[in-house]
Phi, psi and omega in degrees: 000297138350317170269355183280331177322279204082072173240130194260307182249110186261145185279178185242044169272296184320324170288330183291326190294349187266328193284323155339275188328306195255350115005282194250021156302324178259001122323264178346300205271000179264300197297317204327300173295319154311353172285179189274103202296331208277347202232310187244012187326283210311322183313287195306276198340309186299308171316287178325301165309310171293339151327277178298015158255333187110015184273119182229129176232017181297147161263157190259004173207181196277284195338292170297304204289297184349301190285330178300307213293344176281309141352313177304174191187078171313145170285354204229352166058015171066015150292317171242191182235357196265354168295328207293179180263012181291324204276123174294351185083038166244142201247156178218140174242153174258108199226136168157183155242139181254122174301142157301130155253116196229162192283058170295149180243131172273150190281185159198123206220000000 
């Protein structure tokens, strides 16, 4: 932020206004991660990707990121949930015989 400036030696209202800044950049992208993957998975997925193009669309503040995410509009529209990009595809089964356990009563003698 200092070097888009050409700021070389900065005073030290200017580093708290910068250490501010990224403060409250990593506020934004820390709730960001914290929402709900099954509802907002694909927004981050996307955001990310675009990171890795050079692209930074991460919002910059708890403010912005509240308005994409009030916004968003999942494809899968929160019916099931077994649709989502949250579910990794893994399944797990149950094999076996199950005993009946029923209230038999014992003598005591």
């Amino acid at each position: 932020m200092l070097v888009k400036e050409s700021i070389a030696e900065p005073t030290t209202a200017q580093l708290n206004k910068v250490i501010d800044k990224v403060e409250e950049d990593l506020q934004a992208i820390i709730f960001m991660y914290k929402m709900d993957k099954s509802r907002y998975g694909k927004v981050i997925e996307e955001m990310e990707n675009d990171v890795l193009e050079g692209k930074d669309t991460f919002p910059k503040t708890v403010a912005d990121t509240c308005w994409i995410l009030a916004g968003w509009k999942n494809k899968y529209g929160n019916k099931d949930t077994r649709l989502t990009e949250a579910n990794d595809n893994v399944a797990f089964a149950t094999m076996g015989n199950e005993e009946k356990k029923g209230n038999k009563k014992t003598e005591i003698t």
